[in-house]
Backbone as numpy.savetxt, mean C-alpha at the origin, in Angstrom:
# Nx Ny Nz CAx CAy CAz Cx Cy Cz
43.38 -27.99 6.43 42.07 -28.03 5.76 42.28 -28.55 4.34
41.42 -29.58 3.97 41.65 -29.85 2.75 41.05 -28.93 1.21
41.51 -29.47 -0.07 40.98 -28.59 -0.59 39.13 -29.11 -1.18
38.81 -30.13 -0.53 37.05 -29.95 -0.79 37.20 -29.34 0.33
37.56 -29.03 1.48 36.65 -28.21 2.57 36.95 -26.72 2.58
38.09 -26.78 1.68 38.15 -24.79 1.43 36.96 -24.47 0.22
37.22 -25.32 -0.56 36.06 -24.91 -1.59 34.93 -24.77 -0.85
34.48 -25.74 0.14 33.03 -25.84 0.81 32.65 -24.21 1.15
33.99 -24.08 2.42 33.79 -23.15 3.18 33.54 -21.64 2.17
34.43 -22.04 1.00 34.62 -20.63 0.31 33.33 -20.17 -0.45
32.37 -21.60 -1.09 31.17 -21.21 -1.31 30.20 -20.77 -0.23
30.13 -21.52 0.92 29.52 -20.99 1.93 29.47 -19.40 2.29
30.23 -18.84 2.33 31.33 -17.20 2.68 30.44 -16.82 1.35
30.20 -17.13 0.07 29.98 -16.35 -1.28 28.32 -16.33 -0.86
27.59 -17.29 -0.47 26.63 -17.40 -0.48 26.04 -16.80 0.54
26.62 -16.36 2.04 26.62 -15.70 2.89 26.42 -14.58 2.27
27.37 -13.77 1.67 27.51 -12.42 1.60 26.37 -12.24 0.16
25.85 -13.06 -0.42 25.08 -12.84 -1.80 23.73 -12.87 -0.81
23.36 -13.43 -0.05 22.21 -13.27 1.29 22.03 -11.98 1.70
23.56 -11.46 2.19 22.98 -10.42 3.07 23.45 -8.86 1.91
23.79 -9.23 0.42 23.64 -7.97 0.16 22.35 -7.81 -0.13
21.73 -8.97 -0.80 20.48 -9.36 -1.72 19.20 -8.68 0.14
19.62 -8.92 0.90 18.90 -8.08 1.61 18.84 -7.27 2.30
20.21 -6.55 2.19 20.38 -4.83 2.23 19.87 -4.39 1.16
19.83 -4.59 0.05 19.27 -4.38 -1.53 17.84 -3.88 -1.45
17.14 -5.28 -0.97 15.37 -5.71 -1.09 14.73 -4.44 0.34
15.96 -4.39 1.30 15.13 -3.33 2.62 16.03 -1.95 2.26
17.09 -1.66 1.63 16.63 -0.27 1.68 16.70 0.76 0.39
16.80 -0.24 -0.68 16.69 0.54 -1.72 15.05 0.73 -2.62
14.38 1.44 -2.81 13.38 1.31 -3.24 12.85 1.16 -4.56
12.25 0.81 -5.57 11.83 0.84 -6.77 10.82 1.17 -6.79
10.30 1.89 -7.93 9.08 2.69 -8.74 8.52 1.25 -9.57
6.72 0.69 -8.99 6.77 0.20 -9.64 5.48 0.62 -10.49
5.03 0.32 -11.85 3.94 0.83 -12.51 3.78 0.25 -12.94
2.16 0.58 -13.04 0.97 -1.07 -13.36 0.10 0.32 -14.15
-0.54 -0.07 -15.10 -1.97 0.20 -15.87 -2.99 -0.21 -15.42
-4.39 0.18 -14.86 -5.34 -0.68 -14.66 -6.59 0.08 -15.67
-7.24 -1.10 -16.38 -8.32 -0.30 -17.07 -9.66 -0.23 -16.03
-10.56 0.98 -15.69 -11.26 0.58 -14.88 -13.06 0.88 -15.85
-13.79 -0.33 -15.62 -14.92 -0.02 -16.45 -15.36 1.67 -15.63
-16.31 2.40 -16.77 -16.58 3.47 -16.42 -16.22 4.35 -16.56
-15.02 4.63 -16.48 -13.49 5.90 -16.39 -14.02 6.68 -17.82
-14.37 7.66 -18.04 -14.56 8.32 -19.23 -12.91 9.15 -19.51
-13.36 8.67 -20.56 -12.15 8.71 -21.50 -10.69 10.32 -20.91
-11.83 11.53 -20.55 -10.94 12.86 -20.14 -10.24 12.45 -18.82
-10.57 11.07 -18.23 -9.39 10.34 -17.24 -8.54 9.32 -17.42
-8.74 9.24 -19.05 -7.76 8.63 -19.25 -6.09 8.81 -18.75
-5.31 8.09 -18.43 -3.68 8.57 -17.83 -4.03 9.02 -16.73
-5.17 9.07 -15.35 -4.68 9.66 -14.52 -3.97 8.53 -13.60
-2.97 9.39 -13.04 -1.99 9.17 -12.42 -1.93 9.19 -10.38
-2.02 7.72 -9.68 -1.80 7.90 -8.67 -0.66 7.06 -8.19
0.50 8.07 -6.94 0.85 7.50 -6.91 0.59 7.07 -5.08
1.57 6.01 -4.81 0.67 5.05 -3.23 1.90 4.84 -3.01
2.44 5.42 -1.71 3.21 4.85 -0.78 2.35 4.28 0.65
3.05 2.78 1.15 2.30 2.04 2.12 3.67 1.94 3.20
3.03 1.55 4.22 3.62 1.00 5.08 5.41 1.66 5.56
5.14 3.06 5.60 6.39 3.89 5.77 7.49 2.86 7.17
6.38 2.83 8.46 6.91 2.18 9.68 7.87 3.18 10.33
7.69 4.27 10.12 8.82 5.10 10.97 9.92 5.41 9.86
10.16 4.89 8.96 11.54 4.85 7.91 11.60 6.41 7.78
12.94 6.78 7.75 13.42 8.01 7.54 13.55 8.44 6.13
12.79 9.55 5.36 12.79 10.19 4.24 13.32 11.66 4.54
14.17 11.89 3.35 14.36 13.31 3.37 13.43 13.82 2.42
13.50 15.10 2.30 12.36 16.01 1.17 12.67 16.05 -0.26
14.13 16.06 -0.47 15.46 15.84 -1.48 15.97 14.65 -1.98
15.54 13.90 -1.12 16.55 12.29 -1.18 15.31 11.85 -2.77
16.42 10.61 -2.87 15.94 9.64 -4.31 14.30 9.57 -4.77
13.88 9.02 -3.42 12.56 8.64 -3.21 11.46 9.81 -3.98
12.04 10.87 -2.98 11.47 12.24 -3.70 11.25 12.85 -4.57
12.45 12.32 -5.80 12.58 13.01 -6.79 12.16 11.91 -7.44
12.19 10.44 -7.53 11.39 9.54 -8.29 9.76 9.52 -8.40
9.14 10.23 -7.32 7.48 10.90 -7.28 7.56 11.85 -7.88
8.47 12.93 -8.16 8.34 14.17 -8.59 8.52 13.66 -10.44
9.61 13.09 -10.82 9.78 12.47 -11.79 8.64 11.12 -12.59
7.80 11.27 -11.70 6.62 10.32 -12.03 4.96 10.99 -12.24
5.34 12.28 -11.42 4.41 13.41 -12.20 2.73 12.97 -12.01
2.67 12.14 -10.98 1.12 12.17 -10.59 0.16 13.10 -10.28
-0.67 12.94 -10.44 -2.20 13.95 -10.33 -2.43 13.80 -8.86
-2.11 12.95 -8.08 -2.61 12.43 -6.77 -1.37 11.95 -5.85
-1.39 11.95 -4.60 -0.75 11.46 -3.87 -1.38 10.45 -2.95
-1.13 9.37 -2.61 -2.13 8.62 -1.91 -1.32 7.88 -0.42
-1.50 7.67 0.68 -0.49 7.02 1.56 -1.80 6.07 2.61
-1.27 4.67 2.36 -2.27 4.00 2.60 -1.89 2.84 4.06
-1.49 3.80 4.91 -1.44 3.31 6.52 0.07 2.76 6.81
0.08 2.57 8.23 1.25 2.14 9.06 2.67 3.16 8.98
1.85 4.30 9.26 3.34 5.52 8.89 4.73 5.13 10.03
3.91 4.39 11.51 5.21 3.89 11.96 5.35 2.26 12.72
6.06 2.60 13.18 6.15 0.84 14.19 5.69 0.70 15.69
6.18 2.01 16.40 6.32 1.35 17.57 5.81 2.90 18.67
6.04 3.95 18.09 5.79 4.91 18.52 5.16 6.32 17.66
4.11 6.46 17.96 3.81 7.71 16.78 4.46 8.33 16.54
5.66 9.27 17.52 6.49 10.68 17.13 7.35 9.87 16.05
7.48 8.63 15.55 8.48 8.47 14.25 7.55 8.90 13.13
6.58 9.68 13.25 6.26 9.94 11.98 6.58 11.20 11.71
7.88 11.66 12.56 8.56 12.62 12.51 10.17 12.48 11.25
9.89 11.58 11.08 11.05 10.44 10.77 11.05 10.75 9.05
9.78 10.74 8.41 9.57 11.30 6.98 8.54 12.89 7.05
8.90 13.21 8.31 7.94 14.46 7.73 8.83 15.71 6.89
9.91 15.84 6.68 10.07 16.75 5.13 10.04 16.14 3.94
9.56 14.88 3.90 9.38 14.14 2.54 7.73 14.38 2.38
6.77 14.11 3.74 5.77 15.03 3.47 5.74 15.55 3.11
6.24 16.88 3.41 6.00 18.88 2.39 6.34 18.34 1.58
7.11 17.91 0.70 7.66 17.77 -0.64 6.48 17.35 -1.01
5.99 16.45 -1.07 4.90 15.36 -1.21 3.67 16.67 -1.93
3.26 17.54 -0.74 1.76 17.98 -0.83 2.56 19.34 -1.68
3.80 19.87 -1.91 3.91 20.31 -3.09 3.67 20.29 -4.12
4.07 18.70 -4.64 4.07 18.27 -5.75 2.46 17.86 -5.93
1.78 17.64 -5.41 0.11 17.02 -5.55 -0.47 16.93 -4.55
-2.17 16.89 -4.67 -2.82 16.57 -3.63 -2.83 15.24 -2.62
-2.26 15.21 -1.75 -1.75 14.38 -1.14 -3.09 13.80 0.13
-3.62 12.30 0.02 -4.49 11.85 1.22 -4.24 10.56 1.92
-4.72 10.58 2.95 -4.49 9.30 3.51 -5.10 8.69 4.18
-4.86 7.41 4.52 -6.08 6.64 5.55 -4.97 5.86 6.55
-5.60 5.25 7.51 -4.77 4.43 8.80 -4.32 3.33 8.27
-3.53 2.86 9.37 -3.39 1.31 9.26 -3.22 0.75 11.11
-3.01 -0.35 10.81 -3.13 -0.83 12.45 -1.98 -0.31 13.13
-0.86 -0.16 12.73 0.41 0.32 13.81 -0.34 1.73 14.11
-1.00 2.53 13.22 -1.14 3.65 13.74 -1.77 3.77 15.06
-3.33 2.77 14.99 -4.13 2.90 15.92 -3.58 2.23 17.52
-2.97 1.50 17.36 -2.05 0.42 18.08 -1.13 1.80 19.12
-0.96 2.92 18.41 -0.01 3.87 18.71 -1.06 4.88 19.39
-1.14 5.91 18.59 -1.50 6.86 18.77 -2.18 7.47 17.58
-3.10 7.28 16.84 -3.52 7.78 15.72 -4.13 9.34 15.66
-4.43 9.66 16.62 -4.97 11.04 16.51 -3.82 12.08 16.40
-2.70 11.94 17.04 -1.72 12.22 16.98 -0.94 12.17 15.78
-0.72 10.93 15.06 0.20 10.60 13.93 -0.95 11.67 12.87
-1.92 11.51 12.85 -3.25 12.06 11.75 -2.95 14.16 11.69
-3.11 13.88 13.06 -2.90 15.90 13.19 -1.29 16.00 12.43
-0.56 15.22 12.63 0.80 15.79 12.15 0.97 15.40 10.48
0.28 14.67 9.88 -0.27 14.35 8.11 -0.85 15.32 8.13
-1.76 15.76 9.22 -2.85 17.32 8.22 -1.71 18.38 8.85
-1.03 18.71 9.31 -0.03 19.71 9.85 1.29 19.75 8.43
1.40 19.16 7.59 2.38 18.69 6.49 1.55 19.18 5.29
-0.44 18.94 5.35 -1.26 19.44 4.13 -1.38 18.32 3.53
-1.43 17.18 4.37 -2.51 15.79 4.02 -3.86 15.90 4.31
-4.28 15.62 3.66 -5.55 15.33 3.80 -6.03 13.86 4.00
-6.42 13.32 5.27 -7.04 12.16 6.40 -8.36 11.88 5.71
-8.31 10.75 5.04 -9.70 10.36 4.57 -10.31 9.43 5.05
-10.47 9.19 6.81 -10.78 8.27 7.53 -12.41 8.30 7.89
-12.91 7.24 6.60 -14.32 6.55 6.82 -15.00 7.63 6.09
-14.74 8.41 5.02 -15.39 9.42 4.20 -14.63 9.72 2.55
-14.93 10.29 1.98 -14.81 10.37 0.49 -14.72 11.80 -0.07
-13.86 12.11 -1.08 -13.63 13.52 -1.61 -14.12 13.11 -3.18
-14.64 14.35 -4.00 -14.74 14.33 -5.65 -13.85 14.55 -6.08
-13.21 14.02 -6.95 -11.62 14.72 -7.62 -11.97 14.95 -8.81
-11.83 16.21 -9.52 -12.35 16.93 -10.98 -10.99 16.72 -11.80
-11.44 16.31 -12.71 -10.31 16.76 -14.17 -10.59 16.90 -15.56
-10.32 17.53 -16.04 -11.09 17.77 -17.50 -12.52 17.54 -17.61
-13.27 18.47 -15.98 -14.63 18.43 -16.22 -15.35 16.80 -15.84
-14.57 16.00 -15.90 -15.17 14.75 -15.23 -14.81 14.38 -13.43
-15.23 13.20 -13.00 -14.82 12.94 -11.86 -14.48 11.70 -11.22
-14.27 11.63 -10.36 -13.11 10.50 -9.86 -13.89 10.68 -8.25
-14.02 9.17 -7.81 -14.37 9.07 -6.80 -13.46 8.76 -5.72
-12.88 9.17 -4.76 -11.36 8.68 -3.97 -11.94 8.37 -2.21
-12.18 7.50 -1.98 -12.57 7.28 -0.82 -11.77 6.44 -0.14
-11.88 6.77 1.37 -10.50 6.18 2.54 -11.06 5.21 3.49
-11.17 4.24 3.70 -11.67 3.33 5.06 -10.45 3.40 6.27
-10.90 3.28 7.01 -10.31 2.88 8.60 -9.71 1.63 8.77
-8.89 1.37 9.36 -8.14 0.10 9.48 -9.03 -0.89 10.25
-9.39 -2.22 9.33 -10.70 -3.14 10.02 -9.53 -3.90 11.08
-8.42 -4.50 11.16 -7.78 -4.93 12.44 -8.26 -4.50 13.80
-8.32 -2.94 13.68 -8.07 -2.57 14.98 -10.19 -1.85 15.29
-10.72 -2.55 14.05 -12.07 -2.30 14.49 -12.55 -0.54 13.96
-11.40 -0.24 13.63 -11.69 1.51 12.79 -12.69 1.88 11.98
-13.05 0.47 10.91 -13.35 0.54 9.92 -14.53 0.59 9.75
-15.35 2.18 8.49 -16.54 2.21 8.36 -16.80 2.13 6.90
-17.19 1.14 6.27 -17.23 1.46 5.14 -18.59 2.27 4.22
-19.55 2.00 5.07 -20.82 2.36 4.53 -20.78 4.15 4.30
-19.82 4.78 5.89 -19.46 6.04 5.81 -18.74 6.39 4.85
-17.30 5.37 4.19 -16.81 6.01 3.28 -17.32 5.85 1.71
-17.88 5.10 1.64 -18.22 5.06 0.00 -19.74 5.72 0.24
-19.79 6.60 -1.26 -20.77 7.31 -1.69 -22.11 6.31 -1.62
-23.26 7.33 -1.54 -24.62 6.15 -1.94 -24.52 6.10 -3.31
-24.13 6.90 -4.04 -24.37 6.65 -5.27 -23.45 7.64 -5.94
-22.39 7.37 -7.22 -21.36 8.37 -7.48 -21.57 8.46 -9.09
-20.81 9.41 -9.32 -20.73 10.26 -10.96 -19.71 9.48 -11.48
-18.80 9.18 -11.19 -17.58 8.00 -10.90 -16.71 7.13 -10.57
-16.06 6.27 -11.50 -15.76 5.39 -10.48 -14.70 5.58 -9.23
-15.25 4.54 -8.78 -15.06 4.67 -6.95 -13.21 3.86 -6.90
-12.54 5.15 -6.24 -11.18 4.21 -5.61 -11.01 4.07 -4.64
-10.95 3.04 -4.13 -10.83 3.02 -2.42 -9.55 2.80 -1.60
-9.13 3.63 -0.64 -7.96 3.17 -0.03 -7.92 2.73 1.31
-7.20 1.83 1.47 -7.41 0.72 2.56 -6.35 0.09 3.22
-5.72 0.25 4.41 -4.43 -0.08 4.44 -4.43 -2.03 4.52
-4.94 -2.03 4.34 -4.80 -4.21 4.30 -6.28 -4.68 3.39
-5.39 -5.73 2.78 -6.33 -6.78 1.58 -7.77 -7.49 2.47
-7.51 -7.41 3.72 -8.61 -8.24 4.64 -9.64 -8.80 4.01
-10.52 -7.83 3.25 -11.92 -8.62 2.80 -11.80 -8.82 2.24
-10.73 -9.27 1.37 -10.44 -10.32 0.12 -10.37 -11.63 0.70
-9.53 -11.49 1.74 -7.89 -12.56 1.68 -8.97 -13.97 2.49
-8.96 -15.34 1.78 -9.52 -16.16 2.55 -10.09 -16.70 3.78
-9.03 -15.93 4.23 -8.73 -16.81 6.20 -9.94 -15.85 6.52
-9.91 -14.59 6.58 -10.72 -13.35 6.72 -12.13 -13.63 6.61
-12.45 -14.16 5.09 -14.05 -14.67 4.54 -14.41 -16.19 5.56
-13.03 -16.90 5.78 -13.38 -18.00 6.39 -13.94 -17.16 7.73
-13.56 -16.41 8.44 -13.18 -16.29 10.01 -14.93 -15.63 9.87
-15.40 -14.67 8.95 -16.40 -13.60 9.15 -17.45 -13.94 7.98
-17.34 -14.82 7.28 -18.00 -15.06 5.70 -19.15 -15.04 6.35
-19.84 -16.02 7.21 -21.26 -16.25 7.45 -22.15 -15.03 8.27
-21.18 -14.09 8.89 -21.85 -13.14 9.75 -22.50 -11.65 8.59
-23.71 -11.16 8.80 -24.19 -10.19 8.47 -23.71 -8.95 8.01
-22.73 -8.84 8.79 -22.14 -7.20 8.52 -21.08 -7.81 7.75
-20.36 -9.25 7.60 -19.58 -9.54 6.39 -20.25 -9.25 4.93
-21.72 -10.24 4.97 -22.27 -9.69 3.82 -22.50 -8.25 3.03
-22.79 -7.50 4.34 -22.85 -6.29 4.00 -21.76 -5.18 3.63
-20.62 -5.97 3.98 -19.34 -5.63 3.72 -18.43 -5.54 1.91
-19.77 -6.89 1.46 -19.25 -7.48 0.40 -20.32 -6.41 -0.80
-21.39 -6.43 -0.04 -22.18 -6.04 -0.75 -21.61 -4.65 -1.56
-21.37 -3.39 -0.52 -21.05 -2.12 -0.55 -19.61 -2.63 -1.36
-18.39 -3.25 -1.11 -17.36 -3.17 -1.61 -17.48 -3.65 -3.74
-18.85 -4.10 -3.89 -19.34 -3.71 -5.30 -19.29 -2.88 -5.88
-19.11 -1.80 -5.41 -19.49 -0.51 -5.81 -18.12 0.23 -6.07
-17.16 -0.63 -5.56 -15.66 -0.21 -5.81 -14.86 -0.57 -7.17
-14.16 -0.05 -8.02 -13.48 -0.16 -9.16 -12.65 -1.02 -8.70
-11.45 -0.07 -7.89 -10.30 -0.67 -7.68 -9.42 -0.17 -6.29
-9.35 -0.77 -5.20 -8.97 -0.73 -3.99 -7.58 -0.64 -4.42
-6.97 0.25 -3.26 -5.48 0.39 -3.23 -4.75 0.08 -1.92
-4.15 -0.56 -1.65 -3.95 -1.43 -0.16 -1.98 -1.73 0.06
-2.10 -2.27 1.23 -0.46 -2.22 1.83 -0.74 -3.26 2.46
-0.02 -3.52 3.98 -0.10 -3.87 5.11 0.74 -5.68 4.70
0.49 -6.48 3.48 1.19 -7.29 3.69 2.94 -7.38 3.21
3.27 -6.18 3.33 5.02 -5.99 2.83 5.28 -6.86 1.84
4.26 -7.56 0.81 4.67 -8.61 -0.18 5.10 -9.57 0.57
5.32 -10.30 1.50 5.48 -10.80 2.02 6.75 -10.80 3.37
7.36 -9.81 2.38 8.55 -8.99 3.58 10.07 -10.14 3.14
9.86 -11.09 3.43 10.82 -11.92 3.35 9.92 -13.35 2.58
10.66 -13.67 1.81 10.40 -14.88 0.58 11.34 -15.92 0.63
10.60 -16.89 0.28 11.46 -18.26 0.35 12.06 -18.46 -1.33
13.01 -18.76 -1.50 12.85 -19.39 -3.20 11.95 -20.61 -3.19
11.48 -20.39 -4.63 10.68 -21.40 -5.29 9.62 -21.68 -4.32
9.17 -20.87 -3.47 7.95 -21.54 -2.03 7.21 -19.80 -1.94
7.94 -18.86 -2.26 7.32 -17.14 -2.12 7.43 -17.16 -0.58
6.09 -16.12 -0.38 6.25 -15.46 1.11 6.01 -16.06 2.11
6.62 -16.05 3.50 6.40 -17.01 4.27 5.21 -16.72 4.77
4.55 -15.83 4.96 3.25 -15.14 5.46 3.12 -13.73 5.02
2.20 -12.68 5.20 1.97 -11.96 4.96 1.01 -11.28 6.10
0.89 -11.44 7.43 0.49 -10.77 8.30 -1.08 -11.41 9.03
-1.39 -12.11 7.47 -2.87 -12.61 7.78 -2.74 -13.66 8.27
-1.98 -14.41 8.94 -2.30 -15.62 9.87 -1.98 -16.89 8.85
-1.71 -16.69 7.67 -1.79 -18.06 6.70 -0.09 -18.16 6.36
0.02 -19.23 6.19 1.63 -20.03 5.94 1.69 -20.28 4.21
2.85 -19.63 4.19 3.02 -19.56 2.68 2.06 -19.42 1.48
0.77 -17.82 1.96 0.16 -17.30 1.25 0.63 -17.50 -0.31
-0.40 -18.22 -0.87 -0.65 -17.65 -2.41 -0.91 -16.52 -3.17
-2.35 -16.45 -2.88 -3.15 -15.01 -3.00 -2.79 -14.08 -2.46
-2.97 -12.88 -2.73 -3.16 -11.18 -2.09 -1.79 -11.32 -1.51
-0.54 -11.56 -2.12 0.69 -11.25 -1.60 1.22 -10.00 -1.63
0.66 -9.57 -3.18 1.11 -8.21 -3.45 0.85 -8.06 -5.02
0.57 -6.96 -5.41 0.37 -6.77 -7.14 -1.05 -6.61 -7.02
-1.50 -6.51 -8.48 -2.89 -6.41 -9.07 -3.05 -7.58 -9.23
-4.69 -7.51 -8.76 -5.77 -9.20 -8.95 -6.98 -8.46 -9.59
-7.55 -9.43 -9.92 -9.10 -9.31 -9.65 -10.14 -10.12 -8.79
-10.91 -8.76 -8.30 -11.68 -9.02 -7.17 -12.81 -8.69 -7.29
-13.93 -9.90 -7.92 -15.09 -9.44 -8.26 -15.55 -8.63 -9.21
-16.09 -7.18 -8.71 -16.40 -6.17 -9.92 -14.97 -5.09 -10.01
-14.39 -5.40 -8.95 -13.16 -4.36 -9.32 -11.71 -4.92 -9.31
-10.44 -3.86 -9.29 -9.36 -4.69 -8.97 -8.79 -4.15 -7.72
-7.90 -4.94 -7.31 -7.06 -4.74 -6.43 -5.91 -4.45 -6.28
-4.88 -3.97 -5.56 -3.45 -3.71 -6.15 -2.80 -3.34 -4.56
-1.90 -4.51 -4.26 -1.66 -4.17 -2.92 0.28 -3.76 -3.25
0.22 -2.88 -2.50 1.94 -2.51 -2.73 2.41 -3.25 -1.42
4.11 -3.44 -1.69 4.74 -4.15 -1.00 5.31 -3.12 0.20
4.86 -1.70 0.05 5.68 -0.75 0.91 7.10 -0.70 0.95
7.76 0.36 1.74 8.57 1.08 1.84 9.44 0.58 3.15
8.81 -0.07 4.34 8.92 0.03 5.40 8.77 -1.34 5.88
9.84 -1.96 6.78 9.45 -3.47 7.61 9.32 -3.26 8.86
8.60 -4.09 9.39 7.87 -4.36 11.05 8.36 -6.22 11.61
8.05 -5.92 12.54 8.38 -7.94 13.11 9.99 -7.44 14.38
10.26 -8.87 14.32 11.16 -9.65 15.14 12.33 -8.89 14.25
12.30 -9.38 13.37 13.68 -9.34 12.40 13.26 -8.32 11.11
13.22 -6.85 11.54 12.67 -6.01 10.59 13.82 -5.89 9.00
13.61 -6.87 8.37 14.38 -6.43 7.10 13.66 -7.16 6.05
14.05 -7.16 5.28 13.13 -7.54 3.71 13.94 -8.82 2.75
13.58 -9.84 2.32 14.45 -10.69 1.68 13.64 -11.09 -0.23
14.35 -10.94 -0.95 13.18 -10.86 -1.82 12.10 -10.39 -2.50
11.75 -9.72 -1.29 10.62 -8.43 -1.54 11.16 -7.08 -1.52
11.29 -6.81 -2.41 11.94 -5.58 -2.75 10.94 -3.86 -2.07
11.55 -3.21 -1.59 11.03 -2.15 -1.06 10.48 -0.95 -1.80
9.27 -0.66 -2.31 8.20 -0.15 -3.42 7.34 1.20 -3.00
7.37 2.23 -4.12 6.55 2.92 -4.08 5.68 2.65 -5.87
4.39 2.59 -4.92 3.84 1.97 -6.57 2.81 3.43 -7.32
3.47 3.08 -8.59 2.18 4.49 -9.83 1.70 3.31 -10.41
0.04 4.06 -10.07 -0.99 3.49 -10.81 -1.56 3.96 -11.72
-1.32 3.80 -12.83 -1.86 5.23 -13.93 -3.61 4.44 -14.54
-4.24 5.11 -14.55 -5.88 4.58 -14.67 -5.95 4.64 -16.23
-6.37 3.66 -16.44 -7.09 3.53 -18.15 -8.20 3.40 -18.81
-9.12 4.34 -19.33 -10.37 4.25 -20.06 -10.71 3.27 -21.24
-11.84 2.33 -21.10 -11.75 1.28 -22.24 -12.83 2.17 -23.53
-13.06 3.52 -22.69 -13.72 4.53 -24.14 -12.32 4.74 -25.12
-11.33 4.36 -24.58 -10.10 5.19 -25.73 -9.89 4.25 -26.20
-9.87 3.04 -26.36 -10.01 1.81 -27.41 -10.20 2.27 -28.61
């Protein structure tokens, strides 16, 4: 072998192994990530509240003790929020993080809504064993959350994939505050979606009611799961090739914002993560009265 073809081979071998740590890294180590959002309305005694949102578990195994655990506990939220796809392929894996549950509804009030693997599975099932842990299931309805005498609106929709979804049931007719909504997928944002349903009636009416929302909290596209350099995600679940929009992070959407986490957990052919790093996201809320 000559010496350009050992060099070849030897960069090849470096670049190999910088691939596959860079995505043992991105699928199983997780990061805390935190965003500020100011939301109009928020009176000021909510200023700093604190939620935090794990998405898209997929069956992944948590202990009650492990890292994950103590980085929520160390992040000291007011709320716990878990916003669909607890597994992949079979409901009983949502056996898989249930002592990271208890930990969970220790530390805060802990709620949740579906996502499509659930319903795809067994959702009544995966749901009794979240309220068996002291979750609270906020599927197609809404709770008041009090703090320093003010209030917080926290409402859960149903997963629209699998046809779950009620929104008119979950948001208030009319609230004391602003409205957060949790939702396991960006859907009535994301283009292809407005293209596929924009002209039909109950889209409008879809758009209409989702006015009334501050700021949606969402999962389901893993950030894209796996990323190209310099090109981003190859898809994101919604049917579109090398998504721009609603990949993952905070946008704005109309009268409110959006903030989709990249989750915890991969699904597909080739379940691992490249790029997209594996996330539990704190959203701490900001009053523009404390200006």
């Amino acid at each position: 072998m000559s010496c350009s073809e050992k060099i070849f081979f030897g960069a090849a071998a470096l670049l190999l192994l910088a691939i596959i740590s860079r995505t043992a890294f991105d699928t199983f180590a997780v990061i805390l990530e935190e965003t500020e959002v100011e939301l109009a309305g928020l009176p000021a005694e909510l200023d700093g509240f604190r939620i935090l949102q794990i998405s898209d578990i997929h069956g992944r195994r948590f202990a009650g003790d492990g890292t994950v655990a103590r980085r929520i506990s160390e992040a000291k939220p007011d709320i716990i929020v878990l916003t669909g796809d607890y597994v992949r392929s079979d409901w009983t894996e949502v056996y898989n993080f249930y002592p990271l549950l208890e930990t969970l509804t220790k530390m805060a009030p802990v709620y949740a809504v579906s996502g499509n693997h659930d319903h795809r599975t067994a959702w009544p099932e995966i749901a009794g064993v979240l309220e068996k842990a002291g979750v609270e299931v906020l599927e197609n309805r809404h709770v008041l959350l009090q703090k320093n005498g003010r209030t917080l609106v926290l409402a859960g929709v149903g997963d629209p994939h699998t046809g779950h979804d009620d929104l008119q049931a979950a948001l208030p007719q009319a609230a004391d505050g602003p409205v957060v909504l949790l939702a396991h997928t960006p859907a009535w944002f994301q283009p292809l979606y407005k293209k596929r349903f924009g002209t039909l009636p109950a889209f409008a009416a879809q758009q209409t009611l989702l006015q009334k929302v501050a700021l949606t909290l969402c999962g389901h596209t893993h950030g894209g799961q796996v990323k190209l350099p310099f090109l981003g995600a190859v898809t994101t679940a919604s049917g579109e090739l090398l998504p721009k929009p609603h990949v993952e992070g905070l946008s704005r959407e109309e009268n409110g914002w959006l903030y989709i986490s990249r989750g915890v957990g991969q699904s597909g052919i080739l379940p691992f993560r490249f790029l997209s790093r594996a996330e539990i996201s704190l959203i701490v809320l900001r009053s523009p009265e404390k200006k």
